[in-house]
N, C-alpha and C positions, 0 to 999 in steps of 0.2 A: 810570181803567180800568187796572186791573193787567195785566199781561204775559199771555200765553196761557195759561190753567192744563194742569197736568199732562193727557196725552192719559189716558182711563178704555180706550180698546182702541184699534186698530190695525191695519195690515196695512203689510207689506213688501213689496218687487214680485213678488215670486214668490206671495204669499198675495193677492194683489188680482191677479194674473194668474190665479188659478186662480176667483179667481171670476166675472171676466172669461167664463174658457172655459165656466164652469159653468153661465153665461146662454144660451150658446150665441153669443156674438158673433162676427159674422166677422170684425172686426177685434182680438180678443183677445190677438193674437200683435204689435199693432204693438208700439213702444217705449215704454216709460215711464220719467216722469222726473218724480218730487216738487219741486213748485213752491213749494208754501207748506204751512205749517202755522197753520192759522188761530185763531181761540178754538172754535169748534165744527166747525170741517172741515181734512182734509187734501185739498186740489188736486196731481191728478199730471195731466202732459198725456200725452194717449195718441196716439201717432201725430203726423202735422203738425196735425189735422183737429178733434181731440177732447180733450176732461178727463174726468175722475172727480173725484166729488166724493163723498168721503167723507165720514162723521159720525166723529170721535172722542172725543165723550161723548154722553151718552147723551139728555140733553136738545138736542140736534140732531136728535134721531129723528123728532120731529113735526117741525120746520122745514123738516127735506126731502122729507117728506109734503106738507106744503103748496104746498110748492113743483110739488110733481108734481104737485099736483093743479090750481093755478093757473095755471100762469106760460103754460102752451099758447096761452089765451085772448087771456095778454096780452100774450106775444108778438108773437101777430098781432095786436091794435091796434096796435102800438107799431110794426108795418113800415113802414107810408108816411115815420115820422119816419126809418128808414133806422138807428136806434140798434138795436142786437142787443138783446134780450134771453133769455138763458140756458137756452132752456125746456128740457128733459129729450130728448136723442135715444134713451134709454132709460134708461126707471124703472126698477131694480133695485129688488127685492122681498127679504125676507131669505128667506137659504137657511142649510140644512148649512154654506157655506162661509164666510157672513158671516152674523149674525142681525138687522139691520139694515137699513135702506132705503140705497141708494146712488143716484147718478145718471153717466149719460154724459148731458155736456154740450158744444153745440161753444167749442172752443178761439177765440177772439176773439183778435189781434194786437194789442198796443200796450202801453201801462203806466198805472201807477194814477197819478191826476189827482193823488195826495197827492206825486209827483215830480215836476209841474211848478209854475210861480211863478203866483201870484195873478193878475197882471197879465197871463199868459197865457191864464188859462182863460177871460177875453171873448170867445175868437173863437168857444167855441162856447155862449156861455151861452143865446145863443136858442134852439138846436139843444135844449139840454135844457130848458128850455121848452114847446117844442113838443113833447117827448116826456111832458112831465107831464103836458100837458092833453090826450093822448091816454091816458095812464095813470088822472088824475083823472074816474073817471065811475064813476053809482053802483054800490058795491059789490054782490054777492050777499048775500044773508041768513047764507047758511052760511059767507061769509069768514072766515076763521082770526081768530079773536079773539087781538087783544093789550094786556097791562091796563096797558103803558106808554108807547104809541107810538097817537097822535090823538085822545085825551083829551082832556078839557078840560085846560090845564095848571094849574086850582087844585085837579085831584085830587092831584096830588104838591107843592101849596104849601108840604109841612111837611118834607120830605127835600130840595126842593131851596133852603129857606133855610138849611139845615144847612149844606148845599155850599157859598152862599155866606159862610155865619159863618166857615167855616175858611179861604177862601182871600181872595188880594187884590184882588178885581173893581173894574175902575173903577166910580165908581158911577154913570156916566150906562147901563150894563151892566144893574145892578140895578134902576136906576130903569125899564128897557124889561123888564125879567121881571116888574117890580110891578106896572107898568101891565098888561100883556099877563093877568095872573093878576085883576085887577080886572073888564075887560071881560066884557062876556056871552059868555058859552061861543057854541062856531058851532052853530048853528041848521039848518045844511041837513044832507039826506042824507050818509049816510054814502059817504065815495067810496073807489074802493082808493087805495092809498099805498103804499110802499117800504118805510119806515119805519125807513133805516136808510142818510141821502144822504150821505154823509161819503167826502171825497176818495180815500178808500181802494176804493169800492165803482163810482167811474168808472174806466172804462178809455179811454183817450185815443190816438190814433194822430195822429202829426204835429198838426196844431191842429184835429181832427178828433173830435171826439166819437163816439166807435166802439159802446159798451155802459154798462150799465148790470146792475151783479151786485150778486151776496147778495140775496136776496128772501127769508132767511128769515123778516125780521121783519113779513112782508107781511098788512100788513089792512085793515080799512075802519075810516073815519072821518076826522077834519077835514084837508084838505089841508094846514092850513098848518105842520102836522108836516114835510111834505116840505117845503114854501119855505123853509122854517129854512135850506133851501141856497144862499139868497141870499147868509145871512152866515158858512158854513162852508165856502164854496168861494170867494168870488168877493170883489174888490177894491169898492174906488164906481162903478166904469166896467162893472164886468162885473155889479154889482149893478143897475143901473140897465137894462142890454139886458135881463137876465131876468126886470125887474118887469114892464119896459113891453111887453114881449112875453102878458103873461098878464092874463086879464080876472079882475077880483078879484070873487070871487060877492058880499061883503059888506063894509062898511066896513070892518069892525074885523081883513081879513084878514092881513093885513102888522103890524099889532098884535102878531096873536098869533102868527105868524111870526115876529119878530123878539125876542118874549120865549123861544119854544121855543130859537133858537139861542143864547139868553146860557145857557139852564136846560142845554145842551148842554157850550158852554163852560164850564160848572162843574163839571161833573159829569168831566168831562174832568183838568179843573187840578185838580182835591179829589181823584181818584182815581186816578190816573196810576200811582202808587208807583215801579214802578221804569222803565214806558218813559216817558223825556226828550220822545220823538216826540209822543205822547198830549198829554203836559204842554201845549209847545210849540204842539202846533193848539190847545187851547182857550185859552190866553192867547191867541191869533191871532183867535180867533171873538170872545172879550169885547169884541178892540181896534176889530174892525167893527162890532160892535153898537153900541159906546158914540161909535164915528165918524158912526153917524147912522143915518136910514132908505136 
């Protein structure tokens, strides 16, 4: 995965303030402060309380549609597990002063799960668990299609042996993406999914599982897309609370779970280019997959 490409538009604070006022927000006037710049959004926190989430390119523009359109629902499943999920305190629509969909989202406290150590993230790996299988249930008809994310993965068998021709995967790695690309595609309904669980996209407070963001990749179909987080986040100890935490709908789920996170970590180590960081998690994802189930 290459570096964040060049932003296609923008706003400064003063030009995302004015569109602020333009919505009529009564909080328009608090402070802003650009948090990140991401590959399809800029995050400014607004106030103690709130973010804006920007698009800045232009293929963001549906993912934060989607987002607006979903995340409400899932939000509210996802309360009892106590994990935030991001939904829209207000949809921004475009106008004169952006042309663009934006959102106000609330501001969540803590840091991204990819700044702490492996061996930490057990204490709350049941917590996300339990947030999946309130997440995992079946999708809508009209859920945002995505033609790369819960697939079977022997639709991309032929891009992701590329990935691994170029790079140095161990091969008990490749032999769990061979196997997983063998089995029989999943069979049940399609459920919603994430589709995009990489230690970047938790937010963690003290050993506290706080959120869960970026839903723009959010679709329906085979959960074991999302379990791939068994081996992108989590050590054998913290592997092991968040299998046995979860009822597996069918044999072969962990299967193909564990093949999506090798096809993950290649894609990661083949494509990295110039961030080290990228590199570095997906040789990290190979060394768990080929460490075992």
């Amino acid at each position: 995965m290459a570096s964040s490409p060049e932003a296609e538009y923008g706003l400064d604070a003063a030009q995302l303030r004015e569109v602020l006022r333009f919505a009529g927000l009564r909080y328009a006037d608090d402070p802003l402060t650009l948090i990140a710049s991401g590959w399809d959004n800029d995050i400014w926190r607004l106030g103690e309380h709130r973010a804006v989430r920007i698009p800045r390119r232009a293929l963001a523009d549906q993912l934060l549609r989607n987002e607006q359109r979903v995340l409400p629902a899932i939000a509210e499943r996802l309360a009892p597990s106590g994990v935030v999920v991001p939904a829209p305190i207000h949809a921004g629509v475009p106008s004169e002063r952006f042309p663009h969909p934006w959102s106000v989202v609330p501001w969540v406290s803590g840091v991204a799960a990819w700044h702490t150590p492996r061996p930490a993230r057990a204490a709350w790996a049941s917590a996300l668990a339990d947030a999946l299988r309130l997440l995992h249930v079946a999708s809508r008809p009209d859920a945002p299609t995505n033609p790369y994310r819960g697939i079977p993965l022997s639709e991309r068998a032929e891009a992701d042996a590329a990935r691994f021709a170029a790079i140095d995967a161990p091969a008990a790695a490749r032999a769990a993406w061979e196997r997983a690309v063998a089995v029989p595609p999943y069979a049940g309904p399609a459920v919603w999914i994430h589709g995009d669980l990489h230690p970047g996209n938790l937010v963690v407070s003290g050993s506290r599982l706080a959120a869960i963001v970026d839903f723009g990749d959010v679709t329906g179909g085979d959960p074991a897309y999302d379990l791939a987080a068994a081996w992108l986040l989590f050590d054998a100890r913290g592997r092991r609370l968040f299998q046995d935490r979860l009822a597996a709908p069918d044999d072969m789920l962990w299967v193909r779970a564990r093949g999506w996170a090798a096809a993950v970590g290649a894609i990661l180590l083949a494509q990295s280019d110039d961030r080290a960081d990228y590199a570095a998690l997906g040789a990290e994802i190979l060394a768990e997959v080929a460490a075992g189930d």
